[in-house]
DOZALUM-910031 format. One record per atom (N, C-alpha, C): x, y, z. Coordinates in steps of 0.05 Angstrom, whole numbers, padded with zeros to 5 digits, always signed. Layout:
N
XYZ...
***
This chain:
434
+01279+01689+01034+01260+01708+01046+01274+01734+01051+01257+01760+01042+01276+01782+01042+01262+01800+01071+01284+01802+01086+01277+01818+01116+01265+01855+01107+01245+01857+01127+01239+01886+01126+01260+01907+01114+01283+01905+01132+01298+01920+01122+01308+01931+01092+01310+01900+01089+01323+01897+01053+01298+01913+01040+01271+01897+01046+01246+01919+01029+01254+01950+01034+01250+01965+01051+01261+01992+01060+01278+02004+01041+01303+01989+01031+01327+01995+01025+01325+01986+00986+01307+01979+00988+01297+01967+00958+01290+01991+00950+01304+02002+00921+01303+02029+00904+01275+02025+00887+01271+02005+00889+01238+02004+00871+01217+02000+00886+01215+02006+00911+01202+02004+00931+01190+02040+00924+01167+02043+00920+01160+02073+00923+01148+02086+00951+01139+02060+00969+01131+02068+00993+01146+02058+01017+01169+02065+01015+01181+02067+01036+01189+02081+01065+01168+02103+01050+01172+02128+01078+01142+02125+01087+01132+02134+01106+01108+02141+01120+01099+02167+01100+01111+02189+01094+01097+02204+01067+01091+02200+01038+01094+02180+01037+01092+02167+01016+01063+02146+01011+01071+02141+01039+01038+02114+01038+01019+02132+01046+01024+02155+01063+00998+02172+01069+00984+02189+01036+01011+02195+01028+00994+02206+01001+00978+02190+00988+00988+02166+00974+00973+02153+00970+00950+02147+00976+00941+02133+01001+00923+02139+01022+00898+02163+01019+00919+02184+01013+00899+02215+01022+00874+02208+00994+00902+02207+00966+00895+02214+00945+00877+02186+00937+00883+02168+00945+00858+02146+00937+00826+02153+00953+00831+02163+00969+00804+02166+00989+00794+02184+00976+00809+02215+00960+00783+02228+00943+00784+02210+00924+00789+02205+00906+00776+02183+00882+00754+02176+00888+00753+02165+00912+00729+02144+00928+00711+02160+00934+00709+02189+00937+00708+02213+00953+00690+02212+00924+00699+02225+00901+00682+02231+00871+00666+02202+00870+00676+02185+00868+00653+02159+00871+00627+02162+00881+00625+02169+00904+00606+02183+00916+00592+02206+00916+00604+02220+00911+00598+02245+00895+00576+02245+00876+00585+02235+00852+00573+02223+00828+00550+02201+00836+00556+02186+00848+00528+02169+00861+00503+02185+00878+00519+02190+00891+00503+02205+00913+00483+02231+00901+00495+02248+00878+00487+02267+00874+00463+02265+00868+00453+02240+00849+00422+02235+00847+00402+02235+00872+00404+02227+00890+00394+02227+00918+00383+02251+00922+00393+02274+00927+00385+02300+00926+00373+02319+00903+00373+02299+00881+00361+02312+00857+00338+02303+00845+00332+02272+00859+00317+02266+00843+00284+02271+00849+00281+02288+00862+00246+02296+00867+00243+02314+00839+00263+02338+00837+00264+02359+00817+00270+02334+00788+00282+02317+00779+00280+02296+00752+00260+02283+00757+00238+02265+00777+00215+02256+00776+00193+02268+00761+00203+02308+00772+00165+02329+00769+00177+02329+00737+00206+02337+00725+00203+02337+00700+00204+02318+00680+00212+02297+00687+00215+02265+00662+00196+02252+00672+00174+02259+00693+00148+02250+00701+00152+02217+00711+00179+02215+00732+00178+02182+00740+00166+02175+00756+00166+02153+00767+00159+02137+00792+00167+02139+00810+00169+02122+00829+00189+02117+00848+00201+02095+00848+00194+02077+00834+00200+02043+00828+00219+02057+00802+00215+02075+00793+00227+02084+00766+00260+02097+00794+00250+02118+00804+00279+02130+00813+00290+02106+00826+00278+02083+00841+00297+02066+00855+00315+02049+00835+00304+02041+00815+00324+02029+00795+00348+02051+00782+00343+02075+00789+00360+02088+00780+00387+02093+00796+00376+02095+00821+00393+02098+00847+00398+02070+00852+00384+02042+00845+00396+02026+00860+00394+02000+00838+00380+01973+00833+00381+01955+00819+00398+01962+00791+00385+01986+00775+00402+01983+00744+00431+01980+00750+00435+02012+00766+00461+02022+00769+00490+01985+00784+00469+01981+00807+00486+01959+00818+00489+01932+00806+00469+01929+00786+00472+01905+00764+00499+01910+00744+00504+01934+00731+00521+01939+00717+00553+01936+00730+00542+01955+00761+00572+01954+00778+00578+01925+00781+00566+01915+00793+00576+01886+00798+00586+01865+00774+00567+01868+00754+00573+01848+00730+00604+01863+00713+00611+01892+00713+00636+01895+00708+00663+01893+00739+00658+01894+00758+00671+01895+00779+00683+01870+00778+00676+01845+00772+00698+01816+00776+00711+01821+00749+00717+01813+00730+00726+01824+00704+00749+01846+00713+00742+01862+00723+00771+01893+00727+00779+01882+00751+00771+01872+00772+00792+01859+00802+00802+01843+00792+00799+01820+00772+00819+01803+00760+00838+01812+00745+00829+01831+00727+00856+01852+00714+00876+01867+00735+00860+01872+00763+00872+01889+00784+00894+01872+00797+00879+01850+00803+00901+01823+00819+00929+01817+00794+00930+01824+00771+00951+01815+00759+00963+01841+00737+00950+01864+00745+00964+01879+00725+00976+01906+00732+00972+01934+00728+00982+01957+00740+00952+01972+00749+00949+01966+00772+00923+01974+00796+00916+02006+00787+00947+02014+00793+00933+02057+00786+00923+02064+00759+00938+02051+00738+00927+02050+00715+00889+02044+00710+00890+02027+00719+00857+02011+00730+00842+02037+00736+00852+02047+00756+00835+02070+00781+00832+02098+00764+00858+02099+00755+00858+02131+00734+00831+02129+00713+00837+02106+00697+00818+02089+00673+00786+02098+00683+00785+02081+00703+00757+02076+00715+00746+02110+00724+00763+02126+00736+00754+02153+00744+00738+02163+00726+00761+02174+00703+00761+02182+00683+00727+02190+00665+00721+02148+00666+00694+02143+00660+00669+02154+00670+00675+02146+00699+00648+02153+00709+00646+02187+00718+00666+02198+00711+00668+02227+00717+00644+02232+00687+00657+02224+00668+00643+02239+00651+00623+02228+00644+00615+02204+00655+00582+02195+00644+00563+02209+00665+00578+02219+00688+00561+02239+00706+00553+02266+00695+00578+02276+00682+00562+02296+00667+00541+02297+00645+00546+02269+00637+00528+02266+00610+00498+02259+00617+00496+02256+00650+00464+02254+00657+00456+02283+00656+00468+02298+00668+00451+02328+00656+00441+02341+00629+00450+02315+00608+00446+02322+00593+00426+02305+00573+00411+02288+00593+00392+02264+00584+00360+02282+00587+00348+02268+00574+00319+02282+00570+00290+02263+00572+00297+02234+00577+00277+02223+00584+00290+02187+00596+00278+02175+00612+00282+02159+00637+00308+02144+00611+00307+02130+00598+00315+02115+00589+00348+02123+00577+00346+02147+00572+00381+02167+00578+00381+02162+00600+00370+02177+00616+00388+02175+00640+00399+02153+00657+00379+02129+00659+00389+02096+00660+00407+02095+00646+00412+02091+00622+00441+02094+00609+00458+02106+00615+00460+02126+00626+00486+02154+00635+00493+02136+00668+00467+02121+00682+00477+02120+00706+00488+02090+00702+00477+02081+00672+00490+02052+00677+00524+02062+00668+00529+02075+00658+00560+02081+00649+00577+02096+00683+00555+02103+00691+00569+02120+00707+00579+02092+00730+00560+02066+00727+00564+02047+00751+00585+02034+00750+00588+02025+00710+00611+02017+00692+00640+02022+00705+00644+02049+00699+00658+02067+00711+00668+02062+00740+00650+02060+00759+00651+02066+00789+00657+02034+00792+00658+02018+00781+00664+01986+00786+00695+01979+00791+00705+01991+00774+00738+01998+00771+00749+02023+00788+00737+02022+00813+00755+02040+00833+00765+02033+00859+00743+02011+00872+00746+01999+00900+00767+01979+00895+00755+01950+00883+00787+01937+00880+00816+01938+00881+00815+01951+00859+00842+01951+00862+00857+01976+00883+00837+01999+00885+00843+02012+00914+00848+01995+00941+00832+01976+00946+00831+01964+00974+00856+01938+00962+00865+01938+00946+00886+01920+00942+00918+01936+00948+00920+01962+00933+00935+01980+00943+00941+01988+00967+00915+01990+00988+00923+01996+01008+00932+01969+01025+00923+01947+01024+00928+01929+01034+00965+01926+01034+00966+01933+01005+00998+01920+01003+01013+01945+01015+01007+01963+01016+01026+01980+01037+01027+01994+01062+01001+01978+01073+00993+01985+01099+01004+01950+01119+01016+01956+01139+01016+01933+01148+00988+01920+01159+00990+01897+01171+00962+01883+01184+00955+01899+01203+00967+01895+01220+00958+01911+01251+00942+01942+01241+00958+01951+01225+00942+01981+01211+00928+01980+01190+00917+01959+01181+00900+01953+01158+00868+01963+01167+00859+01956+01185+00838+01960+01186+00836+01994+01185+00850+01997+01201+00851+02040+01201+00852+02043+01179+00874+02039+01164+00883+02051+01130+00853+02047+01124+00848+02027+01119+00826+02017+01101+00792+02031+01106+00805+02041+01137+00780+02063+01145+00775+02083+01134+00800+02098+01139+00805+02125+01125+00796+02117+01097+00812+02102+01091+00796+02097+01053+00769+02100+01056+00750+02088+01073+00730+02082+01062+00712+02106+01070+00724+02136+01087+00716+02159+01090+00707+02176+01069+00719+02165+01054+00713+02179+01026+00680+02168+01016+00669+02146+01022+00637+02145+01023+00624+02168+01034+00641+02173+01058+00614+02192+01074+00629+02224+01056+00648+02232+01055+00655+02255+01048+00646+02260+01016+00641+02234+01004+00634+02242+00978+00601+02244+00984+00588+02240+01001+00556+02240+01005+00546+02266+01017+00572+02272+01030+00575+02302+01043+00564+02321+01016+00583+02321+01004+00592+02342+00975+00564+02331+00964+00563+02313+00959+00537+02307+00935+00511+02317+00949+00502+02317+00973+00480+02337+00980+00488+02357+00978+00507+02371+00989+00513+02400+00998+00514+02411+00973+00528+02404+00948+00527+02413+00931+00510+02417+00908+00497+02387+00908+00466+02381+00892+00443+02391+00905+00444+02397+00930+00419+02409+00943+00418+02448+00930+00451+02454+00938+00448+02481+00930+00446+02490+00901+00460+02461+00884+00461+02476+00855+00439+02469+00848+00427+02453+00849+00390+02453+00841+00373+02475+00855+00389+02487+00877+00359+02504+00888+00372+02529+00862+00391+02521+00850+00402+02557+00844+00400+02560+00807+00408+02534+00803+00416+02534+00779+00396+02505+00755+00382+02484+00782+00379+02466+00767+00384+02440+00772+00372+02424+00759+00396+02388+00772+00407+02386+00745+00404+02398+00722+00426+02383+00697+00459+02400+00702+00449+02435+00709+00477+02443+00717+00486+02431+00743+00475+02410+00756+00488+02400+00781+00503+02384+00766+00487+02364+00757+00511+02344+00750+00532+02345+00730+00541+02368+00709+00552+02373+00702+00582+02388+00707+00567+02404+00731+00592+02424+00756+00605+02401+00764+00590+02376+00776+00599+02352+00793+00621+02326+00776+00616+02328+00759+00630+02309+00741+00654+02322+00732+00649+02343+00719+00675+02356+00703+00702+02346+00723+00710+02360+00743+00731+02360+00764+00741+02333+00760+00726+02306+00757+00741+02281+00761+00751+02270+00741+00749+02289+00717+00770+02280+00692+00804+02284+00700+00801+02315+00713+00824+02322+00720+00836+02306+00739+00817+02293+00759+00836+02281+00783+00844+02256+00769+00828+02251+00750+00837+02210+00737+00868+02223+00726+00881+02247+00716+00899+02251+00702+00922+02255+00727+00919+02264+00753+00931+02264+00776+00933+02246+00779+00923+02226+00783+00923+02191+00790+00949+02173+00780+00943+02181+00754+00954+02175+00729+00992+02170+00728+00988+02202+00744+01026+02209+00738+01030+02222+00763+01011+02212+00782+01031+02222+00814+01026+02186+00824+01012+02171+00822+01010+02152+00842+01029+02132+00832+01039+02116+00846+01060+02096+00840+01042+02070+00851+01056+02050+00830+01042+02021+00835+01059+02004+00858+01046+01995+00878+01067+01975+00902+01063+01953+00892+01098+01949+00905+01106+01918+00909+01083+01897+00919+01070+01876+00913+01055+01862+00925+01072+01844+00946+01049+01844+00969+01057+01829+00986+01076+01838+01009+01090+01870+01001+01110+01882+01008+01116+01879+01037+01092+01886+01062+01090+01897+01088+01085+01874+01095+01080+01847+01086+01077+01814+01097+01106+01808+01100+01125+01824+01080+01153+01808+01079+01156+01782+01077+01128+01781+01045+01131+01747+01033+01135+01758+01003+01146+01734+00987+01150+01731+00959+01124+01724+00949+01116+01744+00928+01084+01724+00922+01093+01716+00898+01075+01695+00888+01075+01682+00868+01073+01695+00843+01078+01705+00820+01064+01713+00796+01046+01702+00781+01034+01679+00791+01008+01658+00791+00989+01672+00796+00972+01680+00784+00937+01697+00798+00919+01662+00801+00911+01664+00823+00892+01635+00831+00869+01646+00813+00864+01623+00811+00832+01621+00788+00811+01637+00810+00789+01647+00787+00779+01658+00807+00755+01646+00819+00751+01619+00807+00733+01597+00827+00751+01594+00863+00774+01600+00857+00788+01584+00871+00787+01605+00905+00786+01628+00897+00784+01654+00915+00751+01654+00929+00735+01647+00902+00708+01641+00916+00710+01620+00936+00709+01593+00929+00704+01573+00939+00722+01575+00980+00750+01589+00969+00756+01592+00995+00754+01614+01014+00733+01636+00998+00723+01652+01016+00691+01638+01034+00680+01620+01014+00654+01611+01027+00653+01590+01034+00673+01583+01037+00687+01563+01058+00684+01577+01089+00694+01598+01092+00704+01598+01119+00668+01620+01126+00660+01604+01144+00632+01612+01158+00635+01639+01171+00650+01651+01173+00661+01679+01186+00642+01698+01160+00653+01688+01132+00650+01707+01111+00624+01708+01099+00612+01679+01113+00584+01677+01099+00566+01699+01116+00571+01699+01145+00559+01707+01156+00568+01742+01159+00596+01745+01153+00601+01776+01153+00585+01791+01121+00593+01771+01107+00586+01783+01084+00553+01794+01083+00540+01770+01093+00508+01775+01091+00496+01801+01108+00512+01806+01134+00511+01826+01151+00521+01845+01138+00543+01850+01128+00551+01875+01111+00527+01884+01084+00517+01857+01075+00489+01863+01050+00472+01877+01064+00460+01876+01087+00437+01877+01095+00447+01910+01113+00476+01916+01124+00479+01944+01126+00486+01958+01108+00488+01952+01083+00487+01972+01060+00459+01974+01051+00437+01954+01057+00417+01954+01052+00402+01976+01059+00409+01975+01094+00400+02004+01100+00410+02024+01092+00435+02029+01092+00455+02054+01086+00439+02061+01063+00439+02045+01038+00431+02061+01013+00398+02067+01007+00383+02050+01025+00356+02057+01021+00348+02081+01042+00368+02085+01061+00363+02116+01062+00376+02143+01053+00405+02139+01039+00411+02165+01037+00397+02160+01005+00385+02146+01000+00376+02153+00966+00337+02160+00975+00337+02151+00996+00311+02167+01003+00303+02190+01029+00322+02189+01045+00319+02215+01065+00305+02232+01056+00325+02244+01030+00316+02273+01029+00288+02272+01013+00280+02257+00994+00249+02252+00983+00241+02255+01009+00239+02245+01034+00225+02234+01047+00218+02268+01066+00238+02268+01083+00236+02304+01080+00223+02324+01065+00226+02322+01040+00219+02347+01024+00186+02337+01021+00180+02310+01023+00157+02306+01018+00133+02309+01046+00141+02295+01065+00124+02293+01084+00133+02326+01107+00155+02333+01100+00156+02360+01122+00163+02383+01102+00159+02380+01073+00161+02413+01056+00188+02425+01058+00205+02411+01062+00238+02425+01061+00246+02426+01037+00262+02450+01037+00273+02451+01011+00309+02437+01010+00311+02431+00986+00334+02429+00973+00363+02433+00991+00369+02454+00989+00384+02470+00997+00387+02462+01025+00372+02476+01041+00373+02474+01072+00377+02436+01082+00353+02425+01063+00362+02395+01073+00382+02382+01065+00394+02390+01037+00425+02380+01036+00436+02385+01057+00443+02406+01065+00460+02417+01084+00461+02407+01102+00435+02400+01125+00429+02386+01147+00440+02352+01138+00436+02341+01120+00443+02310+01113+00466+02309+01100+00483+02332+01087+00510+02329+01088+00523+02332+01121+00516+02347+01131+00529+02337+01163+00522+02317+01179+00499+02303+01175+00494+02272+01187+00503+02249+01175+00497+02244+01145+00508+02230+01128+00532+02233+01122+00546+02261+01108+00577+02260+01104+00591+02259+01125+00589+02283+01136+00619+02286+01163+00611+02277+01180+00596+02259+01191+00595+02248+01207+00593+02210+01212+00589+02215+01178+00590+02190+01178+00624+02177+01174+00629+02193+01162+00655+02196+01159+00677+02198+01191+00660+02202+01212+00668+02198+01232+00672+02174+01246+00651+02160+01237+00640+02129+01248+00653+02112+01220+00654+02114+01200+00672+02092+01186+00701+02097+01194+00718+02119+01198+00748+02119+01214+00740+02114+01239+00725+02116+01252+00724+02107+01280+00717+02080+01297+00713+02064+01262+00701+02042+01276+00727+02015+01266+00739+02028+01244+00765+02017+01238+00788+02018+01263+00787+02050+01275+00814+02055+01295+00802+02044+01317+00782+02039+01331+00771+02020+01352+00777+01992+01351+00774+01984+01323+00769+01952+01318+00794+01947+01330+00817+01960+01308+00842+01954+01312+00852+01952+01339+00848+01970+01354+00854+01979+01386+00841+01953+01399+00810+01941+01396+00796+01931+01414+00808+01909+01396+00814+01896+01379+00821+01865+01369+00851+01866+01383+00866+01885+01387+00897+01866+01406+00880+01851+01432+00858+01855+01438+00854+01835+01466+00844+01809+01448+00816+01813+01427+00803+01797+01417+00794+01799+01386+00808+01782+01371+00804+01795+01341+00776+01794+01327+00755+01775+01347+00717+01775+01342+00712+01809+01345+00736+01822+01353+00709+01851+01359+00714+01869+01324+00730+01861+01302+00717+01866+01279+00697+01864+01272+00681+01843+01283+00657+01837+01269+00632+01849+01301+00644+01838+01316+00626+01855+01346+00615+01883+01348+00639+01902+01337+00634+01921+01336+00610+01939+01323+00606+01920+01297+00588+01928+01274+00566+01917+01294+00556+01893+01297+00534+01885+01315+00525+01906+01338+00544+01913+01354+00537+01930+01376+00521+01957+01361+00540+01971+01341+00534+01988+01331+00505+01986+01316+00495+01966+01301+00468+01958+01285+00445+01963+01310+00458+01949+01330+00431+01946+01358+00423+01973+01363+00441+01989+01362+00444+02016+01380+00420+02033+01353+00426+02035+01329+00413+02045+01311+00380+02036+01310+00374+02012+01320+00348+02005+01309+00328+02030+01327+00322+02037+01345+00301+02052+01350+00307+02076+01345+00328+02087+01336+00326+02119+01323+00321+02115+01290+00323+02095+01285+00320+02092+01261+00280+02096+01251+00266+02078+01271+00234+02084+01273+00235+02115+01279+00246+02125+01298+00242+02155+01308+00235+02166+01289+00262+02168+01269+00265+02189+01250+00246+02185+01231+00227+02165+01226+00204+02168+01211+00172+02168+01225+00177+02167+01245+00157+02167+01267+00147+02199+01275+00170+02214+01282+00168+02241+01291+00151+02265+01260+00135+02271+01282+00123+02299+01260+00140+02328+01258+00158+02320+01281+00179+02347+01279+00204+02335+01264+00201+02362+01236+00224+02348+01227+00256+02359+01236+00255+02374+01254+00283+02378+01263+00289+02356+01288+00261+02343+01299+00274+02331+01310+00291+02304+01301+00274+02300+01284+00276+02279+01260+00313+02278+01251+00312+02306+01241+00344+02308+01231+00365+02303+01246+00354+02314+01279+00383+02312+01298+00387+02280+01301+00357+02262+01298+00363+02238+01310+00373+02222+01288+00373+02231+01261+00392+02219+01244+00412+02228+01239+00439+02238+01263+00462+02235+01264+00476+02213+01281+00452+02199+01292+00457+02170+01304+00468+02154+01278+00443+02144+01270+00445+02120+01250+00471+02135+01223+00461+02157+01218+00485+02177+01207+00508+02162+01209+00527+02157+01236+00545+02158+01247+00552+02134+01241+00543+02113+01256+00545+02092+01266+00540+02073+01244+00518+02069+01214+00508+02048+01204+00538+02045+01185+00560+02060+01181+00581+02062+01173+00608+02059+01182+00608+02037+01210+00621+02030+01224+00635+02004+01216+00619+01990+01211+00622+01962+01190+00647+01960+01156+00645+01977+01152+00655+01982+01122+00687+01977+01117+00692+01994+01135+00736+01991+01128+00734+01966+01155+00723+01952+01169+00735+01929+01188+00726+01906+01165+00700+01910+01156+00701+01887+01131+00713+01881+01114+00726+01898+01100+00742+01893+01073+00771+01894+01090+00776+01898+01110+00800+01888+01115+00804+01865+01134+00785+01854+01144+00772+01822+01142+00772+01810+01127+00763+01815+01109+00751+01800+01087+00787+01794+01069+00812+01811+01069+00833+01806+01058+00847+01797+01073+00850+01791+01104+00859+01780+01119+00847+01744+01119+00838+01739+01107+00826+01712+01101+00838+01699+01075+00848+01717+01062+00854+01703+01033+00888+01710+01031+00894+01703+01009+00919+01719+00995+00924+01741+00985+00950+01737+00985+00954+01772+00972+00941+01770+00940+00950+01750+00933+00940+01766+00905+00916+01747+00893+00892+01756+00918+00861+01746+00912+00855+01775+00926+00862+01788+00938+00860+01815+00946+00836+01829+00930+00841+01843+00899+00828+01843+00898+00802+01843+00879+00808+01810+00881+00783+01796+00871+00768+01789+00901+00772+01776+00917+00767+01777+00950+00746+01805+00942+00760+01825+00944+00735+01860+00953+00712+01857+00923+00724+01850+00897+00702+01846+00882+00682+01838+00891+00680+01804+00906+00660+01781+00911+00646+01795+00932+00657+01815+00956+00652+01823+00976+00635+01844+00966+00647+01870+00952+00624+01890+00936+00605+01884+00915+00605+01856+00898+00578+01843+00897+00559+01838+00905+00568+01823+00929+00543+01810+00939+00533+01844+00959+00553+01852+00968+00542+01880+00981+00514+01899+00965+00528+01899+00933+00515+01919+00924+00500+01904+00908+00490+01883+00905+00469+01870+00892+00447+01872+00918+00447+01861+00934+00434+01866+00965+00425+01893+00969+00447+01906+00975+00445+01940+00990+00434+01958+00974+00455+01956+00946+00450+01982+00933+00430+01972+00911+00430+01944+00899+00414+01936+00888+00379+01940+00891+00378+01926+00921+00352+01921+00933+00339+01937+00948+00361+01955+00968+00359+01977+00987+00338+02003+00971+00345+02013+00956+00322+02029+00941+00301+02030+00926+00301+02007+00909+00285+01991+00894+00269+01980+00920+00275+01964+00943+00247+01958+00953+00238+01984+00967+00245+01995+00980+00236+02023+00979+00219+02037+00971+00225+02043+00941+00214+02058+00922+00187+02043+00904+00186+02014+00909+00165+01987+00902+00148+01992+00937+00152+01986+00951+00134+01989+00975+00120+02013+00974+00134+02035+00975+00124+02067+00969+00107+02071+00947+00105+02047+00919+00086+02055+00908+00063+02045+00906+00066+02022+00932+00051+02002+00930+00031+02013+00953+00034+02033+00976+00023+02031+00990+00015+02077+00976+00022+02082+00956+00007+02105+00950-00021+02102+00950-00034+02090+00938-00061+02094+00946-00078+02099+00961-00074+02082+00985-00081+02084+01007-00071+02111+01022-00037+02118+01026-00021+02133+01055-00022+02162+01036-00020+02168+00998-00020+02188+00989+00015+02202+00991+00015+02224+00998+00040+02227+01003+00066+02224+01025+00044+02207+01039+00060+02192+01065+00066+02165+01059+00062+02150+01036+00069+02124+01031+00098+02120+01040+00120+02145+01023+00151+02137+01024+00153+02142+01049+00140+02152+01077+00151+02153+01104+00147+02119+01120+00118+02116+01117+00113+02089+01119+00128+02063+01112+00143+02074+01084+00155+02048+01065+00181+02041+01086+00190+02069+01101+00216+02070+01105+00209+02062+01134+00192+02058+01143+00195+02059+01174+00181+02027+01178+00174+02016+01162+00167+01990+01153+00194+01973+01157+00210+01971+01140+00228+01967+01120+00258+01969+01138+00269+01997+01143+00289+02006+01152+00305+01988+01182+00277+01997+01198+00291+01983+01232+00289+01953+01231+00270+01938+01219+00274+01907+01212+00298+01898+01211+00312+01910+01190+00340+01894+01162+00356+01908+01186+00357+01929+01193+00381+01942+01214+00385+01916+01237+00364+01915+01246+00374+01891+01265+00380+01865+01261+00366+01853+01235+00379+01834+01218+00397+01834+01218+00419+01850+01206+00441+01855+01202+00457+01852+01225+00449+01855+01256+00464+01858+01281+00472+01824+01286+00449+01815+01275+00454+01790+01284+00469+01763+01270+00470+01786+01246+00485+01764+01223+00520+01767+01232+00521+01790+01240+00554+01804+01247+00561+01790+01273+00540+01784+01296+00552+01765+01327+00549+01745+01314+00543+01725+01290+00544+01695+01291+00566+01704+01259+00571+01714+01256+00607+01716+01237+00632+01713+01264+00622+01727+01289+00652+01719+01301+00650+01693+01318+00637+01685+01312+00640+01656+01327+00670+01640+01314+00665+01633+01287+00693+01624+01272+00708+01646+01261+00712+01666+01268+00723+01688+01266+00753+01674+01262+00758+01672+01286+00784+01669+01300+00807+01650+01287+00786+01628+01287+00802+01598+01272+00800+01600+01236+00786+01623+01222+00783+01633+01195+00806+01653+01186+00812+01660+01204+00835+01683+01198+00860+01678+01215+00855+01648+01228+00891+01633+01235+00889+01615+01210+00874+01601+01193+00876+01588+01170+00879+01595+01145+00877+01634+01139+00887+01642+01122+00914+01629+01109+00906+01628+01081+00924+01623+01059+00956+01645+01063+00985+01638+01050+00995+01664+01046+00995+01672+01021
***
């Protein structure tokens, strides 16, 4: 067994200083940061691609949610298994690379069935970035700081949702949505080439100060002993059902805005990049550096925390589709803003605290499956199917109805799936594998 020290003092060790793991760190979180970007950017564009490729809304939800998350998921196990056994940054540069430029290549589609294609490449792409990221950080962040690291990582959701309104709201009011997504893509060729030849690959297992095996466990074997332990059935399903909300509103807010209160573009990016990005971005690091702080008494408040936080969201969540004023509407979605993004970096670093190092990350694959088959899969697609189902009747108030139907239900669902995960919390993550 080799002591801390000896790791430290190990010349092939590349993260041995505290400047070293933070870069890493910084520079994985924009990656994650363009991830979002590139996803997100449709959200704010797609009223202006409905009036001209003449879609649906069952049509934009598959675009924003079922196509895109069928593709991510069915390539995402496939690249975490290459990630658990091969060179991770290589993976991440690869995968950027992709979905940078299938983002640009939607600006340049001309009827539904391009652009489903451009976003299925773009999901291709975006499948090969979380894994083996949340495996990286794991191996050079110790436990006790795992959940933080893994926060800050997962800031890059809200900061890339930031940029993708603020930026798709203004370049469509100015220029268009095909020069949006073209401005928005280009940049992440260059960063996959930064990736490439500044980031260094870690030692596995390094900050445990254990020897891992060069054995990758089958990957029945990672399943079976993740749904084994009742913590994961029940965190996992709570984490589906808050991405459920998360993505069936930021892929419909702004429709929902521009439609029932006449806002434009521009101005409502702006307002929903500061509730959705920077602020949400507040509440996923804030709900990691809490967990961590509040689990030295009790390690159930990873999963408590998210519960508290789900309860707190359900009646601003009706508000904000209830109210005829839409400013008031906007201020009260820096609640759910905040807070439905609290859950995210304590889960995936739960969720690797249960397994081994090197199921890591296949472990976040199984976990962003079932997430985004649920969330991002279902979250806008039922949405955008309720909304068309109830046009007839509500006219251009169907998508406010759909959402105020729909939204505060699954929000509190979700509260209650996260207090019955920490029941075996405790005795699931003293039975961890090494």
């Amino acid at each position: 067994m080799t002591s801390p020290s000896q790791h430290e003092a190990t010349p092939t060790n590349p993260y041995a200083t505290t400047k070293a793991r933070n870069y890493a760190l910084v520079l994985l979180t924009i990656v994650y940061s363009f991830n979002f970007i590139d996803r997100q950017l449709l959200a704010i564009l797609q009223e202006s691609i409905k009036l001209e490729l003449s879609l649906s809304d069952s049509q934009l939800g598959l675009l924003t949610g079922f196509a895109f998350a069928l593709f991510y998921v069915i390539a995402g196990i496939p690249i975490a298994r290459w990630a658990d056994r091969s060179n991770r940054r290589n993976i991440i540069s690869l995968s950027l690379g992709l979905w940078s430029l299938m983002t640009a290549v939607s600006g340049l589609t001309h009827n539904f069935i391009q652009l489903l294609a451009a976003r299925v490449g773009v999901g291709v792409g975006e499948a090969g970035g979380s894994p083996p990221s949340h495996s990286i950080v794991s191996d050079i962040f110790p436990a006790e700081k795992r959940a933080s690291a893994m926060s800050f990582y997962s800031t890059g959701v809200n900061i890339g949702i930031l940029f993708g309104f603020l930026l798709g709201g203004w370049l469509n009011e100015f220029f268009g949505w095909r020069v949006a997504f073209i401005v928005v893509g280009a940049p992440g060729v260059l960063l996959a080439l930064l990736v490439r030849f500044s980031l260094k690959e870690p030692i596995r297992g390094l900050t445990e100060n254990k020897l891992i095996s060069d054995e990758q466990p089958p990957f029945a074997e990672v399943l079976r002993l993740l749904w084994s332990r009742r913590s994961f059935r029940h965190m996992v399903f709570a984490g589906s059902l808050n991405a459920f909300v998360i993505y069936a509103t930021v892929n419909w807010l702004a429709s929902f805005f521009i439609r029932s209160h006449g806002m434009n573009t521009g101005e409502l990016g702006t307002w929903l990049a500061l509730s959705s990005g920077l602020f949400g971005a507040i509440g996923v690091f804030g709900g990691g550096f809490f967990a961590d702080k509040l689990a030295l008494r009790d390690r159930r408040w990873y999963v408590w925390l998210s519960a508290v936080m789900m309860l707190i969201c359900v009646p601003f969540t009706a508000a904000i589709y209830w109210l005829d004023n839409q400013y008031i509407a906007l201020l009260l979605a820096f609640v759910p803003g905040t807070l439905f993004n609290v859950y995210l970096g304590t889960t995936i670093s739960t969720t690797h605290g249960l397994v081994g190092q090197r199921m890591r990350a296949t472990s976040s694959a199984i976990l962003l499956l079932v997430l985004n088959i649920i969330g991002l899969g279902l979250g806008p697609w039922s949405v955008g199917m309720l909304s068309d189902y109830l046009l007839p009747s509500l006219g251009a108030e169907s998508l406010r109805y759909a959402l105020l139907y729909i939204i505060p239900a699954v929000t509190f669902w979700s509260a209650c799936h996260f207090y019955l995960a920490a029941r075996t919390l405790r005795s699931d993550l003293d039975n961890a594998p090494s």
